[in-house]
N, C-alpha and C positions, 0 to 999 in steps of 0.2 A: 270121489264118492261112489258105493255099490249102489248099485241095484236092484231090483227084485221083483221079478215079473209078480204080477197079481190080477186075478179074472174080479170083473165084480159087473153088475147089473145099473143101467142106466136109464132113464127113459131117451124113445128116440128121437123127442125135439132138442135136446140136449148133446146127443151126438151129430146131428144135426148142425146145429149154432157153432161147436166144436171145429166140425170140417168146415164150415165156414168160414170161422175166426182164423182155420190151419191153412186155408188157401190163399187169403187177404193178407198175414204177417210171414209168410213163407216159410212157416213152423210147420210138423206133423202133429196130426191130431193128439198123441203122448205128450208133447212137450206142453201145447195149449191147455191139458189137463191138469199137468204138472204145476206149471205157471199159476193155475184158478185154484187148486189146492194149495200151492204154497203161502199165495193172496188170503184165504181163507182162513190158516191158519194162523198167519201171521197176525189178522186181526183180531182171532182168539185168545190168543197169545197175551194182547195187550191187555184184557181186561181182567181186572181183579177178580172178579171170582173163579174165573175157569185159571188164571195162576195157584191162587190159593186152593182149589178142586184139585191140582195137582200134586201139591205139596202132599197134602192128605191121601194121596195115593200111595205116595213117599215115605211120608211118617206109616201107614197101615203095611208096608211093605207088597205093594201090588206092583209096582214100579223099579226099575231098577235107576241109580246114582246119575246114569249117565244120559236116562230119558229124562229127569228132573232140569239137569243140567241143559238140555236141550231146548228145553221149554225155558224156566225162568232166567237162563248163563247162569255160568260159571260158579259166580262168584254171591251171588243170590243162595247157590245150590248147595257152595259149599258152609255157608250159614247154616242154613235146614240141616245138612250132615252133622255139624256141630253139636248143635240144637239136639237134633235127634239120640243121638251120642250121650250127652247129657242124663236126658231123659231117659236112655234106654238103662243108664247105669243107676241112676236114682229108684228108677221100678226094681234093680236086680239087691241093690241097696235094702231099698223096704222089704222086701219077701226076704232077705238072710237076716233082718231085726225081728221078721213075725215070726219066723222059725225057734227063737230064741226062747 
């Protein structure tokens, strides 16, 4: 897996807690972050409407196939594509009968 450095702003009881947590599990502070975001999102992940918030990112085309897939798998994702597909040709359908 890459990586990808990134600056961002924290409060410092948090970096704090951080090194703390980094000193006690014999992790560095990065990984400790890593680990609380990945926790984080995972539990975002589970709920229905941030799934669903995403699809519609999906369908609105702000997202790309493969951040979809990420979030709801594979195989969820490849539905929505389907789906989307469908739909995209049914809209392109209507506008060459209005044309008419």
């Amino acid at each position: 897996m890459s990586s990808k450095r990134v600056n961002f702003r924290i409060p410092e009881e948090l970096v704090t807690q951080a090194d703390i947590a980094a000193e006690i599990t014999h992790k560095n502070r990065t990984e400790v972050l890593i680990e609380a975001l990945r926790q984080y999102l995972e539990e975002k992940e589970s709920e229905e409407s941030f799934r669903e918030a995403v699809v519609e990112l999906y369908l609105d085309d702000q997202i790309a196939f493969e951040a979809l897939a990420d979030v709801i798998g594979r195989q969820d994702a490849e539905a929505v594509r389907s789906s989307k597909n469908i739909l995209d040709r049914g809209e392109e359908l209507a506008d060459r009968l209005a044309d008419r």
